[in-house]
N, C-alpha and C positions, 0 to 999 in steps of 0.2 A: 770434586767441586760440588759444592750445594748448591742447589736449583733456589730461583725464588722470583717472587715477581719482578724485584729491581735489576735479577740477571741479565747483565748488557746481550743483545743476540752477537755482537763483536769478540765479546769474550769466550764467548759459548764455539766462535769460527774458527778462534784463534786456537783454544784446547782439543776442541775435535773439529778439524776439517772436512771430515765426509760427512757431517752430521746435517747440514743445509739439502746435499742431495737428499739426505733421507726423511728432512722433514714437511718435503714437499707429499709424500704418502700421508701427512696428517690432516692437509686440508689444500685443493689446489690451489688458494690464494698466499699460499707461502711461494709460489712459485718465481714470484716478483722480488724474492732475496739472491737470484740466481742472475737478475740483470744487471746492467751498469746503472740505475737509480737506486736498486735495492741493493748495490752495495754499497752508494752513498747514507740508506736508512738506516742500512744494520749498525752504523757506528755508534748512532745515540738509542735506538732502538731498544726496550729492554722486552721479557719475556709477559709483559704485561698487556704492551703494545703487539704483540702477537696476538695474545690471545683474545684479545678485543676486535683486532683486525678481520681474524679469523673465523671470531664467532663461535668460538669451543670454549673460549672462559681460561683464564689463566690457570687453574687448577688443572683443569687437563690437558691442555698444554705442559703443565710443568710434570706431570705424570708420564702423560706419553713420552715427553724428550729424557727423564730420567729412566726410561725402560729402555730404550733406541740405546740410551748410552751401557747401560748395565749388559742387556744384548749384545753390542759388540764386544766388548770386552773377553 
């Protein structure tokens, strides 16, 4: 899967499940994808809206979550 800023976060749960647990180590305000509201965000949510959220910028976001993914593998 290629990463990119329009990457739904839904899509991204649905391909790798364990990946939300791990992407609360990029910033703790990802932590709130792990509640019942943030699982209503994460449906229209994309990796854009993370990285804005977050405050890391969608570039590293989109970096970091493509190393998390290439690591487990």
């Amino acid at each position: 899967m290629t990463l990119t800023k329009d990457t739904k976060l839904a899509d991204l749960d649905k391909k790798y499940p364990w990946l939300l647990d791990e992407v609360v180590k990029l910033d703790p305000a990802f932590k709130v994808l792990k509640t019942p509201v943030g699982k209503m965000l994460i449906k229209k949510a994309t990796i854009e809206d993370a990285g804005k959220k977050s405050g890391l910028g969608t570039d590293a976001v989109i970096k970091q979550l493509d190393d998390m993914i290439k690591a487990h593998k």
